[in-house]
MARZADO-266391 format. One record per residue (C-alpha): x, y, z. Coordinates in steps of 0.5 Angstrom, whole numbers, padded with zeros to 4 digits, always signed. Example, Ala and Ser with C-alpha at 12.3 -4.5 7.8 and 13.67 -1.06 7.14 Angstrom:
residues 2
+0025-0009+0016 +0027-0002+0014 
//
This chain:
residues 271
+0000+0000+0000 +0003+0007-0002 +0001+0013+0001 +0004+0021+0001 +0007+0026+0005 +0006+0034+0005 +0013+0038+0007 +0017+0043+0005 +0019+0040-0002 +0013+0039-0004 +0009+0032-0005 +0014+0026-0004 +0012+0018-0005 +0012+0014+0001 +0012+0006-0001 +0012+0001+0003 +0011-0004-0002 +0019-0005-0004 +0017-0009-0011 +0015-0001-0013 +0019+0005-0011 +0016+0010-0014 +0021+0016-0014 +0026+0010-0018 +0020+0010-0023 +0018+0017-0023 +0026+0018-0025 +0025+0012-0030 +0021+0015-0035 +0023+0023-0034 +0018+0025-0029 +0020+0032-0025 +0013+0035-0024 +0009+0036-0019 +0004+0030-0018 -0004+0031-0017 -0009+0027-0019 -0012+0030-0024 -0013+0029-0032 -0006+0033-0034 -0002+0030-0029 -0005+0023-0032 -0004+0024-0040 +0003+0028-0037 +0005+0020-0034 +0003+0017-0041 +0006+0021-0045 +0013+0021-0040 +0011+0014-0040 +0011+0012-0048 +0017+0017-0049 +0021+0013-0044 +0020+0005-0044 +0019+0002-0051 +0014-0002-0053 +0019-0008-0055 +0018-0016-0056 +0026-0017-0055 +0026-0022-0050 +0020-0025-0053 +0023-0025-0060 +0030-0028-0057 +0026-0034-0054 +0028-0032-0047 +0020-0032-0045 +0017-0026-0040 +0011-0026-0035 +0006-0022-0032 +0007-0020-0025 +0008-0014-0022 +0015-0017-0020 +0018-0018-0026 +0014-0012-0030 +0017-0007-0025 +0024-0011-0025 +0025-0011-0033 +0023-0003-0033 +0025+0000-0027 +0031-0004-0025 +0034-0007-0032 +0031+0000-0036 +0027-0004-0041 +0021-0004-0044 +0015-0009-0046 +0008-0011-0048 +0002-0010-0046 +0003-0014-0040 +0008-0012-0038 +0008-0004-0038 +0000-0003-0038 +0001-0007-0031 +0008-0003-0029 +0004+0003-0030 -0002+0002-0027 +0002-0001-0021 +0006+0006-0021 -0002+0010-0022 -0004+0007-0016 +0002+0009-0012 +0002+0016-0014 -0006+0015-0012 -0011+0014-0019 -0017+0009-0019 -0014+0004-0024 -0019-0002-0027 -0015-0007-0031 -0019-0009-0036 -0018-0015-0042 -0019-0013-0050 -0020-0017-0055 -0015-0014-0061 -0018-0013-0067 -0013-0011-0072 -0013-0018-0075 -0021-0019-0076 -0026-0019-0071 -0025-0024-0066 -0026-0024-0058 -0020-0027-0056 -0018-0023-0050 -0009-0021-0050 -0009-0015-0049 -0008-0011-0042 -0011-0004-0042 -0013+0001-0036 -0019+0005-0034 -0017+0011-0030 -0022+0015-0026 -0022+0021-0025 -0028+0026-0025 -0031+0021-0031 -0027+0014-0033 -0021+0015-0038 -0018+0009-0042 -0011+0009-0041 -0005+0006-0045 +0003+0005-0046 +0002-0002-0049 -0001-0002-0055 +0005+0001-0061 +0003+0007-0064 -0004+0009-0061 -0007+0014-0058 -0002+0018-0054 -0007+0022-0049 -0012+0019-0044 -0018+0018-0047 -0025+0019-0044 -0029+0013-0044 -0036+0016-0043 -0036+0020-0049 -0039+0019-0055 -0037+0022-0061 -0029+0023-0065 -0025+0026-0059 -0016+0028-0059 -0011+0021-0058 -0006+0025-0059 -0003+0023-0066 -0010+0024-0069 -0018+0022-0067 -0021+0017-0063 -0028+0015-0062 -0030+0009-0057 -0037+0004-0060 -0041+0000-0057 -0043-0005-0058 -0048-0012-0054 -0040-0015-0055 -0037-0009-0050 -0033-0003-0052 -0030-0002-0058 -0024+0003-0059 -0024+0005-0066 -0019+0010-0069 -0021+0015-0074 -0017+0014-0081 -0020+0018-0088 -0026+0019-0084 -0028+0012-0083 -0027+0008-0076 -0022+0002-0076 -0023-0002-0070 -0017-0002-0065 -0018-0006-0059 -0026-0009-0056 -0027-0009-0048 -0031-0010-0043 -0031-0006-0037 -0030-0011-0032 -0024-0012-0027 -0019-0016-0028 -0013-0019-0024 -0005-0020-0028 -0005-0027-0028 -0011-0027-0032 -0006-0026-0038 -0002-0032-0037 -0006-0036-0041 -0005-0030-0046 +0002-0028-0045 +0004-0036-0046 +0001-0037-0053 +0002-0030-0055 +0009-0032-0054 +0010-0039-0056 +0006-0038-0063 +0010-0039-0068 +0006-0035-0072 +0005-0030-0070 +0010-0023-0071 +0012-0023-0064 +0016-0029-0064 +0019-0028-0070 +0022-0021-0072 +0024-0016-0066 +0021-0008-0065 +0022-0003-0061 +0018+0004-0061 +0017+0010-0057 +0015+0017-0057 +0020+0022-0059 +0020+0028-0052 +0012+0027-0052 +0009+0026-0058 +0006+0025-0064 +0013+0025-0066 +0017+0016-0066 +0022+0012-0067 +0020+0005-0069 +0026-0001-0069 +0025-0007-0073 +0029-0012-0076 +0032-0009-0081 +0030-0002-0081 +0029+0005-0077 +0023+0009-0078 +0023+0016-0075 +0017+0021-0076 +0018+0028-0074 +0013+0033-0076 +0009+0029-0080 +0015+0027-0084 +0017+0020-0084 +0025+0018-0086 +0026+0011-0087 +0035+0008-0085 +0036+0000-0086 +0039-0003-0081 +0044-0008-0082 +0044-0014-0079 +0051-0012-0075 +0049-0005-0073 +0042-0007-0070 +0045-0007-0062 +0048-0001-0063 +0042+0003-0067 +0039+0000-0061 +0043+0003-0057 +0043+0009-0060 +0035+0011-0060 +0032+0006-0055 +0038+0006-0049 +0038-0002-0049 +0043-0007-0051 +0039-0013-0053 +0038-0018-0048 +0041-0025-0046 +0040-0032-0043 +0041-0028-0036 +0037-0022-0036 
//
Protein backbone atom coordinates (compact mmCIF):
# COMPACT_ATOMS: atom_id res chain seq x y z
CA UNK A 1 0.00 0.00 0.00
CA UNK A 2 1.30 3.62 -1.19
CA UNK A 3 0.26 6.60 0.68
CA UNK A 4 2.14 10.32 0.54
CA UNK A 5 3.57 12.99 2.33
CA UNK A 6 3.05 17.04 2.27
CA UNK A 7 6.60 18.77 3.69
CA UNK A 8 8.50 21.61 2.70
CA UNK A 9 9.73 19.76 -0.82
CA UNK A 10 6.51 19.30 -1.90
CA UNK A 11 4.67 15.90 -2.59
CA UNK A 12 6.76 13.13 -1.80
CA UNK A 13 5.85 9.14 -2.60
CA UNK A 14 6.11 7.07 0.56
CA UNK A 15 5.85 3.23 -0.70
CA UNK A 16 5.95 0.36 1.58
CA UNK A 17 5.72 -2.11 -0.83
CA UNK A 18 9.39 -2.58 -1.88
CA UNK A 19 8.41 -4.35 -5.25
CA UNK A 20 7.57 -0.48 -6.36
CA UNK A 21 9.64 2.30 -5.39
CA UNK A 22 7.75 5.19 -6.88
CA UNK A 23 10.75 7.94 -6.95
CA UNK A 24 13.10 5.20 -9.15
CA UNK A 25 9.99 4.76 -11.57
CA UNK A 26 9.23 8.64 -11.68
CA UNK A 27 12.98 9.07 -12.75
CA UNK A 28 12.42 6.01 -14.96
CA UNK A 29 10.26 7.70 -17.41
CA UNK A 30 11.59 11.34 -16.99
CA UNK A 31 8.91 12.63 -14.61
CA UNK A 32 9.98 15.82 -12.39
CA UNK A 33 6.68 17.48 -12.21
CA UNK A 34 4.45 18.21 -9.36
CA UNK A 35 1.87 14.99 -8.85
CA UNK A 36 -1.87 15.53 -8.70
CA UNK A 37 -4.29 13.29 -9.45
CA UNK A 38 -5.82 14.93 -11.88
CA UNK A 39 -6.28 14.67 -16.12
CA UNK A 40 -3.22 16.56 -16.89
CA UNK A 41 -0.95 15.01 -14.47
CA UNK A 42 -2.61 11.57 -16.23
CA UNK A 43 -2.13 12.21 -20.03
CA UNK A 44 1.49 13.88 -18.43
CA UNK A 45 2.44 10.16 -16.99
CA UNK A 46 1.34 8.57 -20.35
CA UNK A 47 3.03 10.44 -22.42
CA UNK A 48 6.44 10.36 -20.11
CA UNK A 49 5.68 6.85 -19.97
CA UNK A 50 5.38 6.01 -24.06
CA UNK A 51 8.53 8.45 -24.63
CA UNK A 52 10.46 6.73 -21.76
CA UNK A 53 9.97 2.69 -22.15
CA UNK A 54 9.41 1.21 -25.30
CA UNK A 55 6.75 -1.01 -26.64
CA UNK A 56 9.31 -4.13 -27.37
CA UNK A 57 9.25 -7.99 -27.76
CA UNK A 58 12.98 -8.47 -27.37
CA UNK A 59 12.89 -11.15 -24.85
CA UNK A 60 10.01 -12.61 -26.58
CA UNK A 61 11.72 -12.67 -29.94
CA UNK A 62 14.95 -13.97 -28.47
CA UNK A 63 12.92 -17.07 -27.01
CA UNK A 64 13.92 -16.00 -23.46
CA UNK A 65 9.81 -16.08 -22.69
CA UNK A 66 8.51 -13.23 -20.19
CA UNK A 67 5.68 -13.05 -17.32
CA UNK A 68 2.76 -10.99 -16.14
CA UNK A 69 3.69 -10.01 -12.53
CA UNK A 70 3.95 -7.14 -11.05
CA UNK A 71 7.64 -8.35 -9.91
CA UNK A 72 8.87 -9.09 -13.18
CA UNK A 73 7.20 -6.01 -14.96
CA UNK A 74 8.62 -3.33 -12.48
CA UNK A 75 12.17 -5.31 -12.48
CA UNK A 76 12.42 -5.52 -16.32
CA UNK A 77 11.31 -1.49 -16.45
CA UNK A 78 12.51 -0.09 -13.63
CA UNK A 79 15.67 -1.96 -12.60
CA UNK A 80 16.79 -3.29 -16.07
CA UNK A 81 15.55 0.05 -18.13
CA UNK A 82 13.74 -2.23 -20.70
CA UNK A 83 10.45 -1.88 -21.97
CA UNK A 84 7.65 -4.60 -23.02
CA UNK A 85 4.23 -5.37 -24.24
CA UNK A 86 1.23 -4.81 -23.17
CA UNK A 87 1.48 -7.19 -20.01
CA UNK A 88 4.15 -5.98 -18.77
CA UNK A 89 4.22 -2.12 -19.13
CA UNK A 90 0.20 -1.46 -18.78
CA UNK A 91 0.69 -3.61 -15.60
CA UNK A 92 3.87 -1.56 -14.31
CA UNK A 93 1.81 1.70 -14.79
CA UNK A 94 -0.98 0.85 -13.69
CA UNK A 95 1.00 -0.54 -10.63
CA UNK A 96 2.94 2.79 -10.29
CA UNK A 97 -0.81 4.99 -11.07
CA UNK A 98 -2.10 3.62 -7.95
CA UNK A 99 0.75 4.60 -5.96
CA UNK A 100 0.82 8.12 -7.03
CA UNK A 101 -3.22 7.28 -5.89
CA UNK A 102 -5.32 7.09 -9.32
CA UNK A 103 -8.30 4.52 -9.36
CA UNK A 104 -7.20 1.98 -11.91
CA UNK A 105 -9.40 -1.00 -13.40
CA UNK A 106 -7.39 -3.27 -15.44
CA UNK A 107 -9.31 -4.27 -18.04
CA UNK A 108 -9.02 -7.38 -20.94
CA UNK A 109 -9.37 -6.36 -24.95
CA UNK A 110 -9.83 -8.44 -27.66
CA UNK A 111 -7.32 -7.19 -30.29
CA UNK A 112 -9.18 -6.68 -33.73
CA UNK A 113 -6.42 -5.42 -36.20
CA UNK A 114 -6.46 -8.81 -37.70
CA UNK A 115 -10.52 -9.28 -38.02
CA UNK A 116 -13.12 -9.51 -35.68
CA UNK A 117 -12.50 -11.98 -32.91
CA UNK A 118 -13.15 -12.22 -28.79
CA UNK A 119 -10.14 -13.74 -27.93
CA UNK A 120 -8.83 -11.46 -25.12
CA UNK A 121 -4.73 -10.59 -25.14
CA UNK A 122 -4.40 -7.58 -24.64
CA UNK A 123 -4.23 -5.43 -21.22
CA UNK A 124 -5.68 -2.19 -20.86
CA UNK A 125 -6.70 0.27 -18.13
CA UNK A 126 -9.51 2.43 -17.17
CA UNK A 127 -8.37 5.51 -15.06
CA UNK A 128 -11.18 7.33 -13.12
CA UNK A 129 -11.18 10.71 -12.28
CA UNK A 130 -14.22 12.91 -12.69
CA UNK A 131 -15.31 10.41 -15.43
CA UNK A 132 -13.65 6.99 -16.35
CA UNK A 133 -10.70 7.63 -18.92
CA UNK A 134 -8.91 4.35 -20.92
CA UNK A 135 -5.39 4.42 -20.74
CA UNK A 136 -2.60 2.96 -22.54
CA UNK A 137 1.35 2.60 -22.81
CA UNK A 138 1.04 -0.82 -24.38
CA UNK A 139 -0.28 -1.18 -27.67
CA UNK A 140 2.29 0.61 -30.44
CA UNK A 141 1.52 3.60 -32.22
CA UNK A 142 -1.76 4.67 -30.58
CA UNK A 143 -3.68 7.24 -28.78
CA UNK A 144 -0.91 9.16 -26.77
CA UNK A 145 -3.38 10.97 -24.28
CA UNK A 146 -5.97 9.59 -21.86
CA UNK A 147 -9.19 9.18 -23.62
CA UNK A 148 -12.70 9.56 -21.82
CA UNK A 149 -14.47 6.52 -22.00
CA UNK A 150 -18.03 7.85 -21.46
CA UNK A 151 -17.77 10.18 -24.36
CA UNK A 152 -19.35 9.54 -27.57
CA UNK A 153 -18.28 11.00 -30.71
CA UNK A 154 -14.46 11.61 -32.59
CA UNK A 155 -12.25 12.81 -29.31
CA UNK A 156 -8.01 13.75 -29.45
CA UNK A 157 -5.36 10.62 -29.02
CA UNK A 158 -2.98 12.51 -29.55
CA UNK A 159 -1.70 11.46 -32.88
CA UNK A 160 -5.20 11.80 -34.37
CA UNK A 161 -8.93 11.08 -33.71
CA UNK A 162 -10.37 8.28 -31.43
CA UNK A 163 -13.93 7.29 -31.03
CA UNK A 164 -15.17 4.35 -28.46
CA UNK A 165 -18.56 2.20 -30.08
CA UNK A 166 -20.65 0.18 -28.33
CA UNK A 167 -21.60 -2.71 -28.97
CA UNK A 168 -24.08 -5.79 -27.14
CA UNK A 169 -20.10 -7.35 -27.26
CA UNK A 170 -18.49 -4.74 -25.14
CA UNK A 171 -16.72 -1.62 -26.22
CA UNK A 172 -14.87 -0.94 -29.23
CA UNK A 173 -11.94 1.43 -29.69
CA UNK A 174 -11.95 2.73 -32.93
CA UNK A 175 -9.39 4.93 -34.46
CA UNK A 176 -10.58 7.73 -36.97
CA UNK A 177 -8.44 7.19 -40.34
CA UNK A 178 -10.04 8.92 -43.89
CA UNK A 179 -12.81 9.58 -41.75
CA UNK A 180 -13.79 5.82 -41.72
CA UNK A 181 -13.27 4.00 -37.94
CA UNK A 182 -10.90 1.10 -37.82
CA UNK A 183 -11.65 -1.14 -34.79
CA UNK A 184 -8.44 -0.85 -32.34
CA UNK A 185 -9.21 -3.15 -29.67
CA UNK A 186 -12.92 -4.46 -28.22
CA UNK A 187 -13.35 -4.68 -24.17
CA UNK A 188 -15.74 -5.15 -21.48
CA UNK A 189 -15.41 -2.81 -18.41
CA UNK A 190 -14.92 -5.74 -15.90
CA UNK A 191 -12.15 -5.78 -13.64
CA UNK A 192 -9.54 -8.19 -14.21
CA UNK A 193 -6.36 -9.63 -12.20
CA UNK A 194 -2.70 -10.07 -13.88
CA UNK A 195 -2.60 -13.67 -13.83
CA UNK A 196 -5.73 -13.75 -15.96
CA UNK A 197 -3.08 -12.82 -18.91
CA UNK A 198 -1.03 -15.97 -18.48
CA UNK A 199 -2.82 -17.86 -20.53
CA UNK A 200 -2.75 -15.18 -23.14
CA UNK A 201 0.93 -14.13 -22.45
CA UNK A 202 2.03 -17.97 -23.19
CA UNK A 203 0.27 -18.28 -26.51
CA UNK A 204 1.11 -14.90 -27.68
CA UNK A 205 4.69 -15.90 -27.17
CA UNK A 206 4.89 -19.43 -28.23
CA UNK A 207 2.95 -19.21 -31.64
CA UNK A 208 5.25 -19.39 -34.11
CA UNK A 209 3.00 -17.64 -36.19
CA UNK A 210 2.58 -14.97 -34.96
CA UNK A 211 4.99 -11.53 -35.58
CA UNK A 212 5.86 -11.49 -31.77
CA UNK A 213 7.80 -14.54 -31.99
CA UNK A 214 9.26 -13.92 -35.01
CA UNK A 215 10.76 -10.46 -35.86
CA UNK A 216 12.17 -8.17 -32.76
CA UNK A 217 10.74 -4.15 -32.42
CA UNK A 218 10.99 -1.48 -30.42
CA UNK A 219 8.99 1.85 -30.50
CA UNK A 220 8.62 4.96 -28.54
CA UNK A 221 7.36 8.67 -28.66
CA UNK A 222 9.91 11.16 -29.29
CA UNK A 223 10.07 13.93 -26.24
CA UNK A 224 5.92 13.66 -25.89
CA UNK A 225 4.71 12.86 -29.06
CA UNK A 226 3.07 12.56 -31.75
CA UNK A 227 6.59 12.47 -33.20
CA UNK A 228 8.48 8.19 -32.90
CA UNK A 229 11.18 6.11 -33.60
CA UNK A 230 10.04 2.75 -34.32
CA UNK A 231 13.03 -0.35 -34.47
CA UNK A 232 12.34 -3.46 -36.66
CA UNK A 233 14.31 -6.03 -37.84
CA UNK A 234 15.83 -4.30 -40.44
CA UNK A 235 14.88 -0.78 -40.60
CA UNK A 236 14.50 2.25 -38.47
CA UNK A 237 11.51 4.64 -39.06
CA UNK A 238 11.53 7.98 -37.49
CA UNK A 239 8.49 10.42 -37.81
CA UNK A 240 9.04 13.89 -36.84
CA UNK A 241 6.60 16.58 -38.13
CA UNK A 242 4.46 14.30 -40.04
CA UNK A 243 7.28 13.47 -41.98
CA UNK A 244 8.72 9.78 -41.99
CA UNK A 245 12.30 8.95 -42.85
CA UNK A 246 13.16 5.27 -43.26
CA UNK A 247 17.25 4.10 -42.73
CA UNK A 248 18.25 0.17 -43.23
CA UNK A 249 19.34 -1.50 -40.37
CA UNK A 250 22.13 -4.11 -40.99
CA UNK A 251 22.12 -6.85 -39.36
CA UNK A 252 25.61 -6.01 -37.55
CA UNK A 253 24.47 -2.42 -36.71
CA UNK A 254 21.08 -3.73 -34.84
CA UNK A 255 22.34 -3.53 -31.21
CA UNK A 256 24.21 -0.27 -31.60
CA UNK A 257 20.97 1.57 -33.50
CA UNK A 258 19.46 -0.13 -30.53
CA UNK A 259 21.61 1.42 -28.27
CA UNK A 260 21.55 4.52 -29.94
CA UNK A 261 17.46 5.47 -29.79
CA UNK A 262 16.10 2.98 -27.28
CA UNK A 263 19.18 2.97 -24.73
CA UNK A 264 19.00 -1.10 -24.61
CA UNK A 265 21.35 -3.32 -25.56
CA UNK A 266 19.51 -6.66 -26.57
CA UNK A 267 18.80 -9.23 -23.82
CA UNK A 268 20.53 -12.66 -22.89
CA UNK A 269 20.05 -15.80 -21.51
CA UNK A 270 20.69 -13.91 -18.21
CA UNK A 271 18.61 -10.96 -18.12
Amino acid sequence: MCTHTDDLQGWRPMCSAAMLDVERYLDRIGFTKSVAVDLPTLEALQRAHLSHVAFENLHVAARLGVRTDLQWSLSKIVDQRRGGWCFEVNGAFGALLEALGFEVTRLGAAVLLAGPTTVIDHLTLEVMLDEPFLVDVGFGESFVRPLALNRRGPQDGGIGPFEFLASPQGTTLARIIDDVPVAQYRFKRVAHALSDFDGASAELQTDPDLHWSQKPFATRLLNGGPDRVTLLKDRLRIVVDGEETTHLVAVDEWAQVLLEWFAMTPPSSGH
